[in-house]
N, C-alpha and C positions, 0 to 999 in steps of 0.2 A: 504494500500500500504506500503510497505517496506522503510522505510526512512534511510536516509544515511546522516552520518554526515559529514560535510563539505568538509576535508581531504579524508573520503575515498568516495565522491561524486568526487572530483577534481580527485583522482586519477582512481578511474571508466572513467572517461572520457578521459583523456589520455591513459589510454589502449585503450580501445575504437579505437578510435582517430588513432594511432599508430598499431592498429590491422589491420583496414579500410583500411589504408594506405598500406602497406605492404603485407595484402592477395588479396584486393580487388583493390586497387592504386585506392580510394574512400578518397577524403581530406573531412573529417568532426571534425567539433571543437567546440568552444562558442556553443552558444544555440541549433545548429544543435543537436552537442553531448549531450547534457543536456536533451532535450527533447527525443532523444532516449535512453538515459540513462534513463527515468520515464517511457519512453512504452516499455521496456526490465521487467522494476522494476514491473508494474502494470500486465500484461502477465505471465511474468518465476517467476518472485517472488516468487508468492505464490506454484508454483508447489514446487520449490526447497524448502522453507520454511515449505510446509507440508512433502516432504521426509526426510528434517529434523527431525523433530518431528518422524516420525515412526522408525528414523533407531535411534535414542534416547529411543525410545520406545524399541524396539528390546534389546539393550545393559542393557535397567535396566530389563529387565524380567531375561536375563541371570545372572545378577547380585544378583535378587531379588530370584531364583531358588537358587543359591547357598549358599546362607541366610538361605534359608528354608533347606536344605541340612544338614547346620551346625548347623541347631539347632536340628533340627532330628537327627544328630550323638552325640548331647549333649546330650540328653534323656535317663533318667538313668531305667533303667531295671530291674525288681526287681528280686531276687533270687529265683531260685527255687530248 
């Protein structure tokens, strides 16, 4: 499960909280919040955590392509 340090646990919750409120005019807070904040975290977590990783993935391939690019343009040719 995806852990959250204290500060941005407290503040997860007060969005939250403040979200509820104002989309749904749903008052949830202490513990209510917290516990939905860990079945949010235990559920989405890992989806978002693995698109994560792929779109990380994505960016060093393109990065790692143009690596190989430059050094393929370094490549000294012999005369002929």
């Amino acid at each position: 499960m995806i852990q959250l340090d204290t500060d941005s646990r407290q503040a997860a919750q007060a969005a939250l909280s403040t979200y509820l409120k104002a989309e749904l005019d749903i008052e949830v807070s202490g513990f209510d919040a917290e516990f939905l904040i860990d079945f949010i975290a235990r559920t989405l977590g890992p989806h978002f955590y693995n698109q994560g990783l792929r779109d990380a993935q994505g960016v060093m391939r393109e990065r790692l392509e143009t690596i190989l690019e430059t050094v393929e343009d370094m490549e000294v040719r012999p005369q002929t």
